[in-house]
PDB file of N, CA, C and O in Angstrom:
ATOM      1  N   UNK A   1       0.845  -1.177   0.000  1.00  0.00           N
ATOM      2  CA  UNK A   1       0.000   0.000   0.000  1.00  0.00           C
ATOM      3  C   UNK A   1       0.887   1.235   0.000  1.00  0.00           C
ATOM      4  O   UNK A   1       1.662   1.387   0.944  1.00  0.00           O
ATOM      5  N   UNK A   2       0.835   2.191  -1.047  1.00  0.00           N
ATOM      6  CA  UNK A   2       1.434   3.057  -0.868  1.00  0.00           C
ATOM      7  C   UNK A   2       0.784   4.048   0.098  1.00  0.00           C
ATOM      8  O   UNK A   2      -0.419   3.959   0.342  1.00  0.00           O
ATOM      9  N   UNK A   3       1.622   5.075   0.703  1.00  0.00           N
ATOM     10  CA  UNK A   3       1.113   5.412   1.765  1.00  0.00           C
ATOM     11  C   UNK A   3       1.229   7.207   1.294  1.00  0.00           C
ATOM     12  O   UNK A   3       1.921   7.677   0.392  1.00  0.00           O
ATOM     13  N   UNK A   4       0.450   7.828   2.096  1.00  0.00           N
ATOM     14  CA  UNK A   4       0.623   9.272   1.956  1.00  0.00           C
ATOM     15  C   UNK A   4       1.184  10.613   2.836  1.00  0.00           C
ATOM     16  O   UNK A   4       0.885  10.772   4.019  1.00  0.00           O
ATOM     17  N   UNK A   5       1.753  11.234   2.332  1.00  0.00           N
ATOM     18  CA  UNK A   5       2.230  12.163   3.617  1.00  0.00           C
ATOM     19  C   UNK A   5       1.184  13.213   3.654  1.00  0.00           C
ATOM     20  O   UNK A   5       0.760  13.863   2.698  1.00  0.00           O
ATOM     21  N   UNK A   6       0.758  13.299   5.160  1.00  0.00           N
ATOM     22  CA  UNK A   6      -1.105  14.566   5.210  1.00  0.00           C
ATOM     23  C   UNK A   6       0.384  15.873   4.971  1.00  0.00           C
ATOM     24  O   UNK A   6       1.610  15.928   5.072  1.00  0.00           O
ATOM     25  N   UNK A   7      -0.564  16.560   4.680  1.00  0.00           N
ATOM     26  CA  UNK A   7      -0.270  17.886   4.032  1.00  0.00           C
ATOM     27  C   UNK A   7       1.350  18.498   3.489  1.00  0.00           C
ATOM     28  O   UNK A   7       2.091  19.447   3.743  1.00  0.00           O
ATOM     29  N   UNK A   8       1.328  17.335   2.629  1.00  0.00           N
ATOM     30  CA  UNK A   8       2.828  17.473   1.905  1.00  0.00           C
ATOM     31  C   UNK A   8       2.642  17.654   0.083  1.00  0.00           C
ATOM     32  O   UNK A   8       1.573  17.239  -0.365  1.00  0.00           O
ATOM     33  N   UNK A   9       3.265  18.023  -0.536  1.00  0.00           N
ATOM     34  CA  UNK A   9       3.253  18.214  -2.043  1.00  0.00           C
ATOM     35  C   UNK A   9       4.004  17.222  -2.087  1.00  0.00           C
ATOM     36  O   UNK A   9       4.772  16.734  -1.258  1.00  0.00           O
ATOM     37  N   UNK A  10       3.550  16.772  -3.801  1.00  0.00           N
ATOM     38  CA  UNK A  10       4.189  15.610  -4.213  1.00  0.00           C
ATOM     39  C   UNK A  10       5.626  15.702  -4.024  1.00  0.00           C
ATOM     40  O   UNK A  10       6.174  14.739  -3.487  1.00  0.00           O
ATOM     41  N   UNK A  11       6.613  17.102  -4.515  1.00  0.00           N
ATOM     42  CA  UNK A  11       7.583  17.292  -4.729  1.00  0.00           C
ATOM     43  C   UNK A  11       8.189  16.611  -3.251  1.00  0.00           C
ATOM     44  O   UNK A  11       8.978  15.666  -3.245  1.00  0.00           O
ATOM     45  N   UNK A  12       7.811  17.094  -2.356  1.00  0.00           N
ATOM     46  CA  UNK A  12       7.831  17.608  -0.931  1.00  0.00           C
ATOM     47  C   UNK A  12       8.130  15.595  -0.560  1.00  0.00           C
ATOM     48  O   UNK A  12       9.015  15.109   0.144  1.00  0.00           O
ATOM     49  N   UNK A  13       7.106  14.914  -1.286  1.00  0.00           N
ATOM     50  CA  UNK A  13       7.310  13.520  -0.753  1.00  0.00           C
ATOM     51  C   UNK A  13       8.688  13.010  -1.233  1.00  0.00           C
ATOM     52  O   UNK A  13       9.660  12.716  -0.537  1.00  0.00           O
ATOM     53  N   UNK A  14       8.554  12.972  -2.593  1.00  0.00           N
ATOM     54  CA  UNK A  14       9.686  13.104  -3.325  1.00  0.00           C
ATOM     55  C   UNK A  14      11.134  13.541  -2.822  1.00  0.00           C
ATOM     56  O   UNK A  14      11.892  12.670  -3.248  1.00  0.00           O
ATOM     57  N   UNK A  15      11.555  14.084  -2.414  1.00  0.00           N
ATOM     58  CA  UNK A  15      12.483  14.956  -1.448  1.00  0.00           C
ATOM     59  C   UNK A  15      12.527  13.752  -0.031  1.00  0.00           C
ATOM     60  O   UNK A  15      13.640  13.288   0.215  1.00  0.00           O
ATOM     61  N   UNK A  16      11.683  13.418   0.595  1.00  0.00           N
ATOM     62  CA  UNK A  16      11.747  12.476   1.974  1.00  0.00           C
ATOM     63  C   UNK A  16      11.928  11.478   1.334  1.00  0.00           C
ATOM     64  O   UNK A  16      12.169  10.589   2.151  1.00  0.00           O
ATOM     65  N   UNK A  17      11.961  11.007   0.131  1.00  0.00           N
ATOM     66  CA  UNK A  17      12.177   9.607  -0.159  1.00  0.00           C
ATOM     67  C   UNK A  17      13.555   9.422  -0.244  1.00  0.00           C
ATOM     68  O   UNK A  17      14.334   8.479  -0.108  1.00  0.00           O
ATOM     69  N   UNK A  18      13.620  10.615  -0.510  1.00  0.00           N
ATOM     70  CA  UNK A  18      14.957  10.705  -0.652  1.00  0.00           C
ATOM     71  C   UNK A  18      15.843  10.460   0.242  1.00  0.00           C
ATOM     72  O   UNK A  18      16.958  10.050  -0.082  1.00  0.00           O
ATOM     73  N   UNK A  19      15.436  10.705   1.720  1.00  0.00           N
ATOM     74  CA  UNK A  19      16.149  10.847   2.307  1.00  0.00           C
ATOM     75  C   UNK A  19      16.573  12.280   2.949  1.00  0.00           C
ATOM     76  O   UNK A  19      17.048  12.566   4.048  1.00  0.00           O
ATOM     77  N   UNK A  20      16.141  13.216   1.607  1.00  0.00           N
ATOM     78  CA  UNK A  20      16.515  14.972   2.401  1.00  0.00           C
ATOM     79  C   UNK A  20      15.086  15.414   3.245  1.00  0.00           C
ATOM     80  O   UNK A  20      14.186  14.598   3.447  1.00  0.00           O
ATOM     81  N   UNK A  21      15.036  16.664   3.645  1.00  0.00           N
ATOM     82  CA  UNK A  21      14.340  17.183   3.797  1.00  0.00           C
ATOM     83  C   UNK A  21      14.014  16.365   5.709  1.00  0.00           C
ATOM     84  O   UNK A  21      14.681  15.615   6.422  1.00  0.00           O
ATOM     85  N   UNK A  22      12.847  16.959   5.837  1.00  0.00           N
ATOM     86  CA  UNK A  22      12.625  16.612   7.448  1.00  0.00           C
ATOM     87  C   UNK A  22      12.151  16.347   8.458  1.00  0.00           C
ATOM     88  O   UNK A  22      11.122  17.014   8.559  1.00  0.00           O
ATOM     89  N   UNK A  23      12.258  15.897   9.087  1.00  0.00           N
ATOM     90  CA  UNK A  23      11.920  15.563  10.620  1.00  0.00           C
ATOM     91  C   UNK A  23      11.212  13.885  10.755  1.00  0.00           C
ATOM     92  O   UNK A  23      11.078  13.284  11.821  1.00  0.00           O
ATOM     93  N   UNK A  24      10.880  13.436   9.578  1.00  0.00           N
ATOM     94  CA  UNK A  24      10.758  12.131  10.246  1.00  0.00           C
ATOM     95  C   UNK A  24       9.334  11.545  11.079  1.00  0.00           C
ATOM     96  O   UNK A  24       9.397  10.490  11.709  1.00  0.00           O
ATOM     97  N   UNK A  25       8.434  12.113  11.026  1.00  0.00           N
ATOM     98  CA  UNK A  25       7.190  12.060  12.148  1.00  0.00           C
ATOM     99  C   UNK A  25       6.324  11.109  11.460  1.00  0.00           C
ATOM    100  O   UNK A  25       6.226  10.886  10.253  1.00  0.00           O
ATOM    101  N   UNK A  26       5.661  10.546  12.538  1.00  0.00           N
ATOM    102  CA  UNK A  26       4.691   9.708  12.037  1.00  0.00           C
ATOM    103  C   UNK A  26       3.211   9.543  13.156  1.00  0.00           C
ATOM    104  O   UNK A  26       3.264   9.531  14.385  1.00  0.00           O
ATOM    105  N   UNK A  27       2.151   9.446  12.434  1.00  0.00           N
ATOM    106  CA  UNK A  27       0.555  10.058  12.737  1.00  0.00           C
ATOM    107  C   UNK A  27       0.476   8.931  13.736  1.00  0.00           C
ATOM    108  O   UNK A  27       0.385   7.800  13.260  1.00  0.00           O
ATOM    109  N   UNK A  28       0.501   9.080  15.205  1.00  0.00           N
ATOM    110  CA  UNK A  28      -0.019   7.590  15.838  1.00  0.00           C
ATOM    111  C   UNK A  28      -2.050   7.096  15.161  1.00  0.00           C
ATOM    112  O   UNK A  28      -2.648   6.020  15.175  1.00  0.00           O
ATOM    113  N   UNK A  29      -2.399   8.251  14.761  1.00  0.00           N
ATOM    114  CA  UNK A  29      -3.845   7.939  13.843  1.00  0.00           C
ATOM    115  C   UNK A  29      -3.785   6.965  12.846  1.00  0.00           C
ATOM    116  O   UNK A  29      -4.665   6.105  12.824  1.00  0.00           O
ATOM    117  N   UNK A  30      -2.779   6.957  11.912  1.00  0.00           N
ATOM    118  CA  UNK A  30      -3.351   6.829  10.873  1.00  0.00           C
ATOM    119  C   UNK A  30      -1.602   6.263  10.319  1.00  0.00           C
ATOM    120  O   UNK A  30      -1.159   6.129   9.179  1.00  0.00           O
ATOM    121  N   UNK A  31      -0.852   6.003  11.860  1.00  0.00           N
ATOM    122  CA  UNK A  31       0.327   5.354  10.834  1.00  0.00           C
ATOM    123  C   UNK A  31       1.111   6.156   9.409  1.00  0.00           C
ATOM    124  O   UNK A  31       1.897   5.595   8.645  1.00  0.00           O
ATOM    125  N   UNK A  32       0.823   7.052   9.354  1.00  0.00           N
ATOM    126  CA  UNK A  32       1.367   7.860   7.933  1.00  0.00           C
ATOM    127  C   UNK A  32       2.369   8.543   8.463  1.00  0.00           C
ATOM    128  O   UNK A  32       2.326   8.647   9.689  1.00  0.00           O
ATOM    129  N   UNK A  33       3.620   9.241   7.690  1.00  0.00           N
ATOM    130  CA  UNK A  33       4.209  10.104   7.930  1.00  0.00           C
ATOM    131  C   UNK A  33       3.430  11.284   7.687  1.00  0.00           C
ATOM    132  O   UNK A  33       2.312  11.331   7.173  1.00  0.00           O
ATOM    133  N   UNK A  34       4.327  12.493   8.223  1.00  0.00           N
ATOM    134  CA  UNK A  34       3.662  13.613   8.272  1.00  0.00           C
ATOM    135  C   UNK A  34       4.467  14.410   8.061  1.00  0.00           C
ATOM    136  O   UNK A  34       5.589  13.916   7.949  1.00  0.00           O
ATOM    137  N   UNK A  35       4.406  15.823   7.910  1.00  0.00           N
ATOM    138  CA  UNK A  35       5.418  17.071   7.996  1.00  0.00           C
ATOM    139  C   UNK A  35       5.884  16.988   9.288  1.00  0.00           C
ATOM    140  O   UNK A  35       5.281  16.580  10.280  1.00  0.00           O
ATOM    141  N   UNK A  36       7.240  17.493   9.174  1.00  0.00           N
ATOM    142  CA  UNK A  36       7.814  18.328  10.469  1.00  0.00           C
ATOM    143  C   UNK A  36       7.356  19.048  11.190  1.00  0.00           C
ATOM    144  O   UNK A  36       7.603  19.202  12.386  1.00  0.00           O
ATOM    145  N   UNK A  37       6.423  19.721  10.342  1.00  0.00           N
ATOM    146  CA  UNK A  37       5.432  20.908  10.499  1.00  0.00           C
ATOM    147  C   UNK A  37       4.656  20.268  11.152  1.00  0.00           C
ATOM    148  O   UNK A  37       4.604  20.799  12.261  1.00  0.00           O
ATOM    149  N   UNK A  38       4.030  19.445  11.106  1.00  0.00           N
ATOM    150  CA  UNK A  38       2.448  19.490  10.881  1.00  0.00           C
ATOM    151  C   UNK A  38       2.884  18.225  13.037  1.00  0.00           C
ATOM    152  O   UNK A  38       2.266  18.079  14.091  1.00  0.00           O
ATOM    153  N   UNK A  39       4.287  17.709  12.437  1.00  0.00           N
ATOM    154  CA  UNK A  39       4.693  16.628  13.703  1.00  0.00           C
ATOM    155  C   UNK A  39       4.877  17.338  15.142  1.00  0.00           C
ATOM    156  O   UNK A  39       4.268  17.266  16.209  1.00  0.00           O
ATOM    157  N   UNK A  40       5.806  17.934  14.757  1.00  0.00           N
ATOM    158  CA  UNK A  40       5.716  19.532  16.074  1.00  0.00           C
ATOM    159  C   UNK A  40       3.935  20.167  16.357  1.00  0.00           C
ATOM    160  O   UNK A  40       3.147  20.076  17.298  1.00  0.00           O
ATOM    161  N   UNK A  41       3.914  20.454  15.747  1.00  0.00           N
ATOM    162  CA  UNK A  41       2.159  20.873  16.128  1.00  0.00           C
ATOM    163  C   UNK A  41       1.104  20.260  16.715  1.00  0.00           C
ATOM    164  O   UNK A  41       0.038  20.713  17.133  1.00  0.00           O
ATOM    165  N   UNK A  42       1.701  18.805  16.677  1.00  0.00           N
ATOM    166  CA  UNK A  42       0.793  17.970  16.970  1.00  0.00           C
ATOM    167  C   UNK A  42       1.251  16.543  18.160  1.00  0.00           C
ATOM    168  O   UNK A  42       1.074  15.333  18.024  1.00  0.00           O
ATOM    169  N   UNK A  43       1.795  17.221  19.137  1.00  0.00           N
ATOM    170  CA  UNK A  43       2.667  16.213  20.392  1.00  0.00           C
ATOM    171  C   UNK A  43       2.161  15.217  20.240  1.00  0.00           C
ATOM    172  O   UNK A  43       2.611  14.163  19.792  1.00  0.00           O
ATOM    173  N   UNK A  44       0.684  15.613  20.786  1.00  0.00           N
ATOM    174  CA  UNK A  44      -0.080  14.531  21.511  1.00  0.00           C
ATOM    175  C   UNK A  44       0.143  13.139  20.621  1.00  0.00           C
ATOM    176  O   UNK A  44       0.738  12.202  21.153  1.00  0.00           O
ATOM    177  N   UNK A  45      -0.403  13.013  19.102  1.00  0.00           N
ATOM    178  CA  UNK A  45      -0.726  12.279  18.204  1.00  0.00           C
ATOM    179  C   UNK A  45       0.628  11.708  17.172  1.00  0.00           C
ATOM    180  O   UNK A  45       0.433  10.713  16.474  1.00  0.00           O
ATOM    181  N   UNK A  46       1.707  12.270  17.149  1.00  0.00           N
ATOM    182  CA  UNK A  46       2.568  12.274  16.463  1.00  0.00           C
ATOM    183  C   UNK A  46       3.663  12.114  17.621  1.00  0.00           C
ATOM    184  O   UNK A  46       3.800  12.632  18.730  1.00  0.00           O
ATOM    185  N   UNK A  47       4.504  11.012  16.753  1.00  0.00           N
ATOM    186  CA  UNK A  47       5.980  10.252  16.812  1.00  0.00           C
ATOM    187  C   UNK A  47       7.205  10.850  16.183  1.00  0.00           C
ATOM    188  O   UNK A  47       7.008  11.079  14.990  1.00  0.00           O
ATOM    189  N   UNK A  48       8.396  11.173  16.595  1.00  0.00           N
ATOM    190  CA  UNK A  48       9.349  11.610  16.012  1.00  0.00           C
ATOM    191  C   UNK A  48      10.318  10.015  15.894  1.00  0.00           C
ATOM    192  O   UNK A  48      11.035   9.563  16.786  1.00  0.00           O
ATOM    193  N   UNK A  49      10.082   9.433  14.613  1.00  0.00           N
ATOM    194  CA  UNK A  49      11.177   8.423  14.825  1.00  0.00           C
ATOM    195  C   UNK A  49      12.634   8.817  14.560  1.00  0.00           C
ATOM    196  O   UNK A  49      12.943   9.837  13.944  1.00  0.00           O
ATOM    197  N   UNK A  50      13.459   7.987  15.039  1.00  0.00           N
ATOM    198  CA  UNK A  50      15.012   7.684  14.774  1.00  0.00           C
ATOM    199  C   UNK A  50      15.170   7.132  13.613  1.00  0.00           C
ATOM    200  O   UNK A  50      14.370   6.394  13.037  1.00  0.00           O
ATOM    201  N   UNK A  51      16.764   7.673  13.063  1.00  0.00           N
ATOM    202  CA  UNK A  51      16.617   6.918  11.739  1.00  0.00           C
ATOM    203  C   UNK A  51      17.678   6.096  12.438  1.00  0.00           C
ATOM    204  O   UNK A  51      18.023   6.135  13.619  1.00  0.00           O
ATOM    205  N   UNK A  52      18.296   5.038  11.038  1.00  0.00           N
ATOM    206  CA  UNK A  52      18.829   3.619  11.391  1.00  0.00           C
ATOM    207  C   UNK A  52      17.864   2.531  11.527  1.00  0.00           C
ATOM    208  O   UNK A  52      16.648   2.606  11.702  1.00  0.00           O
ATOM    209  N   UNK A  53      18.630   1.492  11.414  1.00  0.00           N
ATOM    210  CA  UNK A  53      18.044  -0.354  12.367  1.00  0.00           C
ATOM    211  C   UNK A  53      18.079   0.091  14.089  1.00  0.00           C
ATOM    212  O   UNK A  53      18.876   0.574  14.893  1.00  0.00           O
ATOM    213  N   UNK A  54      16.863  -0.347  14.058  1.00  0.00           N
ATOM    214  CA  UNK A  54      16.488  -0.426  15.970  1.00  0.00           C
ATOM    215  C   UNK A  54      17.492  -1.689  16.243  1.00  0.00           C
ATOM    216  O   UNK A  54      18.198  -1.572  17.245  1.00  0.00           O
ATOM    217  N   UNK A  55      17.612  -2.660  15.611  1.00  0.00           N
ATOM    218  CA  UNK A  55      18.071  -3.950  16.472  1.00  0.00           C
ATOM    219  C   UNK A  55      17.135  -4.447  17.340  1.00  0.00           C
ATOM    220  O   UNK A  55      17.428  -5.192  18.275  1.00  0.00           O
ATOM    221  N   UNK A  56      15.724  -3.978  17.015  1.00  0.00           N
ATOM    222  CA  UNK A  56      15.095  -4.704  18.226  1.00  0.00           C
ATOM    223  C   UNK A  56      14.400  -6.072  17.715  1.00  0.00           C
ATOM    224  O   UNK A  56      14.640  -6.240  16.519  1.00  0.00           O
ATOM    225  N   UNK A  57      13.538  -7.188  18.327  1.00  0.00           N
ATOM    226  CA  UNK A  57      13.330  -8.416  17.918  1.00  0.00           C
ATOM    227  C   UNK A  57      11.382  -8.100  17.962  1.00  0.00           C
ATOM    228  O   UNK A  57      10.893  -7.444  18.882  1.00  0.00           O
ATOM    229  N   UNK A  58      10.640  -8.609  16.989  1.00  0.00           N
ATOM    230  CA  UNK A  58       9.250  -8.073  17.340  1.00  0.00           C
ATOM    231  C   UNK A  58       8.693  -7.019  17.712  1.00  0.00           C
ATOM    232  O   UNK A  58       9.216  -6.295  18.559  1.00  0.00           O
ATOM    233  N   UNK A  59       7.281  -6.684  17.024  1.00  0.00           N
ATOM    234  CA  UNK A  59       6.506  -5.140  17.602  1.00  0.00           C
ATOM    235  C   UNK A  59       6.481  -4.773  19.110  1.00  0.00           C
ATOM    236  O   UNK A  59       5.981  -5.394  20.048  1.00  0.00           O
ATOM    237  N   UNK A  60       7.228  -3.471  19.090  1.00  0.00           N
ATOM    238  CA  UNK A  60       6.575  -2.669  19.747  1.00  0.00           C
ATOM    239  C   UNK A  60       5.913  -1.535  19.689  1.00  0.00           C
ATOM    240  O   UNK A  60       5.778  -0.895  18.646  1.00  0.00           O
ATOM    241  N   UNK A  61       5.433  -1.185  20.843  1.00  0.00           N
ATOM    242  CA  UNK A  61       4.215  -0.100  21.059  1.00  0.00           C
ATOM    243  C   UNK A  61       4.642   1.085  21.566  1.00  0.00           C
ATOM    244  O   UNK A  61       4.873   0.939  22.766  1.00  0.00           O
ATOM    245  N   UNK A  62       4.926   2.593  21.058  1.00  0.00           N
ATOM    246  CA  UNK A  62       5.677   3.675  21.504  1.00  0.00           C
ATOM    247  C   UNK A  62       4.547   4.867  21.725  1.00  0.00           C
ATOM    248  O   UNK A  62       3.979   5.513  20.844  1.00  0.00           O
ATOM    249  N   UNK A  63       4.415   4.950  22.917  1.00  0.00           N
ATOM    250  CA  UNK A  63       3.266   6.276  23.177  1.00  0.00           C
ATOM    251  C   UNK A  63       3.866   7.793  22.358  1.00  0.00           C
ATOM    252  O   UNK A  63       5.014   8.173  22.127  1.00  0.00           O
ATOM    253  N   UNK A  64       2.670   8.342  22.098  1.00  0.00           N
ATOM    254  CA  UNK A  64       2.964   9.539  21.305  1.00  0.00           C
ATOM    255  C   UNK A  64       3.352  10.575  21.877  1.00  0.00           C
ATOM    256  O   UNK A  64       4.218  11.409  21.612  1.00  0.00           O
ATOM    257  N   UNK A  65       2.222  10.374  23.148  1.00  0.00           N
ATOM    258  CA  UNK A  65       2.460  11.402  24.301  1.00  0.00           C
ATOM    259  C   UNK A  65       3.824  11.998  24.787  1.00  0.00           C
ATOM    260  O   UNK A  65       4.377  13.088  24.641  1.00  0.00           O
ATOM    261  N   UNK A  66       4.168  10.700  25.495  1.00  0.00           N
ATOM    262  CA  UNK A  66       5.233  10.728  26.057  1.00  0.00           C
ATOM    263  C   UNK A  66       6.400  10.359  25.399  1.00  0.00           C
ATOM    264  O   UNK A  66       7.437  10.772  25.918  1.00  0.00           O
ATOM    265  N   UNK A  67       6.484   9.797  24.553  1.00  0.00           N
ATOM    266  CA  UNK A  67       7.736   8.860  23.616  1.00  0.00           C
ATOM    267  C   UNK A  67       8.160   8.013  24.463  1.00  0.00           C
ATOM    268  O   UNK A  67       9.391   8.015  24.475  1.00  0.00           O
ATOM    269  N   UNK A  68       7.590   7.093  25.370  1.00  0.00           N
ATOM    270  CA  UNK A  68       8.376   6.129  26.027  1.00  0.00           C
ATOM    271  C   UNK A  68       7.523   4.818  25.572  1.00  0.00           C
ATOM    272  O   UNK A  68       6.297   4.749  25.486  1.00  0.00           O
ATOM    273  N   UNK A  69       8.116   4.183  25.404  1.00  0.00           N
ATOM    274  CA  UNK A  69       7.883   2.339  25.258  1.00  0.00           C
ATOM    275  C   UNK A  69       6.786   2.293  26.150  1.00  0.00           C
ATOM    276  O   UNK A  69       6.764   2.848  27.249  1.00  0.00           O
ATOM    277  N   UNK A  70       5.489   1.333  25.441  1.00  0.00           N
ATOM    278  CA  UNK A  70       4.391   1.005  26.267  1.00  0.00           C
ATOM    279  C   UNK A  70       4.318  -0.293  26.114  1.00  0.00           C
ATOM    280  O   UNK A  70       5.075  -0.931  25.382  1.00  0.00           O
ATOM    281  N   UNK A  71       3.246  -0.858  26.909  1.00  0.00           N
ATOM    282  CA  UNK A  71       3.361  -3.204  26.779  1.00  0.00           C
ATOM    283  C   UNK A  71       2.616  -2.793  25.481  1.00  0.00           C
ATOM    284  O   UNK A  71       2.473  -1.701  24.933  1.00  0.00           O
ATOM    285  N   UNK A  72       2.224  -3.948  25.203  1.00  0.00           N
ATOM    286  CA  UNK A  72       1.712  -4.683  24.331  1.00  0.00           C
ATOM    287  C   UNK A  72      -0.014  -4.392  23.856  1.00  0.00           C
ATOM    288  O   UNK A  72      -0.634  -4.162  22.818  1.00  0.00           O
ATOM    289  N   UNK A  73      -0.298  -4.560  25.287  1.00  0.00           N
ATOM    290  CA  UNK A  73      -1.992  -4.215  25.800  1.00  0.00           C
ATOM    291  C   UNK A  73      -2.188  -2.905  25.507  1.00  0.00           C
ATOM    292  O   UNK A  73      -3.021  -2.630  24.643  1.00  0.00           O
ATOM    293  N   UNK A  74      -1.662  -2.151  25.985  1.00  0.00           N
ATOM    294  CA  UNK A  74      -1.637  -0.444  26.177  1.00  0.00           C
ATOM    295  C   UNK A  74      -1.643  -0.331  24.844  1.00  0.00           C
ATOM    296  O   UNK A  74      -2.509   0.403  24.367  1.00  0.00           O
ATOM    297  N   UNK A  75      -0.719  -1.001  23.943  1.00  0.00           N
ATOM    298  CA  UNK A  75      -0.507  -0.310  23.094  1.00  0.00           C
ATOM    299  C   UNK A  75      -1.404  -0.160  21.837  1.00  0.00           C
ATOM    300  O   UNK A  75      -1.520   0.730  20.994  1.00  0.00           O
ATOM    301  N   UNK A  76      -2.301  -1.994  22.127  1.00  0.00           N
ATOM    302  CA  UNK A  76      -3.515  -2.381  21.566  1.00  0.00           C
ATOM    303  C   UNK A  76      -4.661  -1.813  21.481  1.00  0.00           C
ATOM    304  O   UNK A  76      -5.395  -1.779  20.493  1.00  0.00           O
ATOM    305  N   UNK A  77      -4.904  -1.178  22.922  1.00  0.00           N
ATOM    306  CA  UNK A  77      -6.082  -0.390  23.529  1.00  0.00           C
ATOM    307  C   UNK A  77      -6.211   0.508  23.547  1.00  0.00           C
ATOM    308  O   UNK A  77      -7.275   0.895  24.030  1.00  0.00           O
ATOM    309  N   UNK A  78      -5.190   1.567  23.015  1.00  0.00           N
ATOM    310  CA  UNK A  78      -4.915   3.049  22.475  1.00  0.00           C
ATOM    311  C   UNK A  78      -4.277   3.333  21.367  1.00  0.00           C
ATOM    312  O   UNK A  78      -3.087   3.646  21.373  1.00  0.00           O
ATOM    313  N   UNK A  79      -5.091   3.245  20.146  1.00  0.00           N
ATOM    314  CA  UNK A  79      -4.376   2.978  18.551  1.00  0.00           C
ATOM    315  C   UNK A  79      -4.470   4.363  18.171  1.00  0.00           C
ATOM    316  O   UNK A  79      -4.024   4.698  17.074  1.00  0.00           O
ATOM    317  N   UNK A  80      -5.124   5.421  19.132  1.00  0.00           N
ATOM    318  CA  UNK A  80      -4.510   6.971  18.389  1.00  0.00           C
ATOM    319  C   UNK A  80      -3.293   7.257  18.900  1.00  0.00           C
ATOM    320  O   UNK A  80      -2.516   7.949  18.242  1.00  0.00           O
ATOM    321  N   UNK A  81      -3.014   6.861  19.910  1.00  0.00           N
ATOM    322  CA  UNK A  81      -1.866   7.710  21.249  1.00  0.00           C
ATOM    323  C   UNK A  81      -0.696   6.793  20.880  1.00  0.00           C
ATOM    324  O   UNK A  81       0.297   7.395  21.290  1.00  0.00           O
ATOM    325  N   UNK A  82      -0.226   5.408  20.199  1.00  0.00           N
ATOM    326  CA  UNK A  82       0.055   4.771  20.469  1.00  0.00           C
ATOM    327  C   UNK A  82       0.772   4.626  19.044  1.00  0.00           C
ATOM    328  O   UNK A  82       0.076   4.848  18.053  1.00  0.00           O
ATOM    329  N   UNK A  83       1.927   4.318  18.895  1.00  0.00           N
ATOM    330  CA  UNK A  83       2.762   3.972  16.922  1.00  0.00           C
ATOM    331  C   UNK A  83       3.194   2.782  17.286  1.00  0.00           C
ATOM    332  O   UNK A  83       3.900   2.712  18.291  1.00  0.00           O
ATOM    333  N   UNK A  84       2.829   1.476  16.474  1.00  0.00           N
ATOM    334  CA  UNK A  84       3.445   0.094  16.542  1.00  0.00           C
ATOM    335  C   UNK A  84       4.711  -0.030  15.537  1.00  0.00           C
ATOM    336  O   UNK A  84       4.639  -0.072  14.309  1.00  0.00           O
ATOM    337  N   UNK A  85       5.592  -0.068  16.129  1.00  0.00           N
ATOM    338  CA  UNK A  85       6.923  -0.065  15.670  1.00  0.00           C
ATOM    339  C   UNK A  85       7.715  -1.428  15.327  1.00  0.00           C
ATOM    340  O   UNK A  85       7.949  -2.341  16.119  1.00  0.00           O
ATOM    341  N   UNK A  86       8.008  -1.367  14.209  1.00  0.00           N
ATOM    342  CA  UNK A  86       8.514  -2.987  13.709  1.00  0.00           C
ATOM    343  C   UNK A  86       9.430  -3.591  13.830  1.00  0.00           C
ATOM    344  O   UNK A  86       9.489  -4.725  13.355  1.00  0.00           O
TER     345      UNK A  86
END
């Protein structure tokens, strides 16, 4: 499934595929990346990931809120607040 960035121009996607351009955020809603813009504006709901390999083994569940690691359950039972990480 290709996926979409909310309020980005094509060019604008184009450019993150790349690799340039910024910040990396992703919608705990709706799983999509997002603007920098739009990721800052929006704590509550939005993830700033790291780039690189995690090295980690199986999903986890990263609150939006706070950015700290949540179980499994939590992370099931709150699919706005919540980014399942691979």
């Amino acid at each position: 499934m290709a996926g979409r960035i909310i309020g980005c121009s094509w060019e604008r996607i184009k450019k993150l595929a790349k690799g340039k351009g910024g910040g990396h955020y992703r919608s705990a809603i709706s799983g999509r990346f997002v603007t920098a813009r739009h990721g800052k504006a929006s704590p509550r709901t939005t993830v700033r990931e790291s780039s690189g390999k995690s090295g980690s083994s199986g999903p986890h569940y990263r609150s939006a809120i706070s950015g700290r690691y949540v179980t499994t359950k939590h992370g099931k039972t709150s699919p706005n607040t919540t980014v399942r990480e691979s």
